[in-house]
C-alpha positions in Angstrom: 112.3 93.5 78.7 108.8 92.9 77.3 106.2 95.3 77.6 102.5 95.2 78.5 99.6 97.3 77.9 96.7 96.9 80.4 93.3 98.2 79.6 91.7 97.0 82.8 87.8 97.6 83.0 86.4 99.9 85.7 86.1 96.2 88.3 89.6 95.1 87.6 91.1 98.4 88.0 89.7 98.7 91.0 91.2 95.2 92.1 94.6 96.3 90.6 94.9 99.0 92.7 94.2 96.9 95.9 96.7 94.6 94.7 99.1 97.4 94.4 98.3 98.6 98.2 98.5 95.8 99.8 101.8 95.3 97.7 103.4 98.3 99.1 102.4 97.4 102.7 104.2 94.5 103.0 107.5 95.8 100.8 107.3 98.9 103.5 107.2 96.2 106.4 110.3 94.9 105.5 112.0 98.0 104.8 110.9 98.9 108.5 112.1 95.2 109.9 115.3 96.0 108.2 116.0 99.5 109.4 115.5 97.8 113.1 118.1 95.4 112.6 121.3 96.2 114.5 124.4 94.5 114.8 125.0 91.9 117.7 121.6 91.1 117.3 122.0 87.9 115.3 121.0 87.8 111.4 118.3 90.1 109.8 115.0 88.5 109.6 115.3 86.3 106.2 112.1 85.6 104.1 110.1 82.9 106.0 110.4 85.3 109.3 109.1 88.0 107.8 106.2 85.8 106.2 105.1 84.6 109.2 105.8 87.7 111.6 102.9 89.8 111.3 100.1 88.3 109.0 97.3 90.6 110.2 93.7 89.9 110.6 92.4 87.5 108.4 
C-alpha cells in the first residue's frame, strides 16, 4: 500500500474537507437504504438505484 503525505494549503483544505462531507453523506445513504431492505421485497437497491434515487438539489 503506497502512502501519501498531503500538505494542502489553507483553500484546498478547506475543499478537502467538503469532499470528505459530502463523501460520508452519500456512504451513510446507502448504509440507511440497506438497513431498509427486507426480505420478500425483491433485491437490495444495486449501484445505479442508489445513484439516481435521491440526487438532491442541484
Amino acid at each position: 500500500m503506497s502512502r501519501f503525505r498531503l500538505c494542502p494549503t489553507p483553500s484546498q483544505a478547506q475543499q478537502l474537507l467538503l469532499h470528505c462531507a459530502h463523501a460520508r453523506y452519500v456512504w451513510n445513504l446507502a448504509v440507511e437504504q440497506h438497513a431498509h431492505w427486507r426480505p420478500g421485497r425483491g433485491s437490495a437497491p444495486g449501484f445505479a438505484e442508489q445513484c439516481s434515487a435521491d440526487r438532491g438539489p442541484a
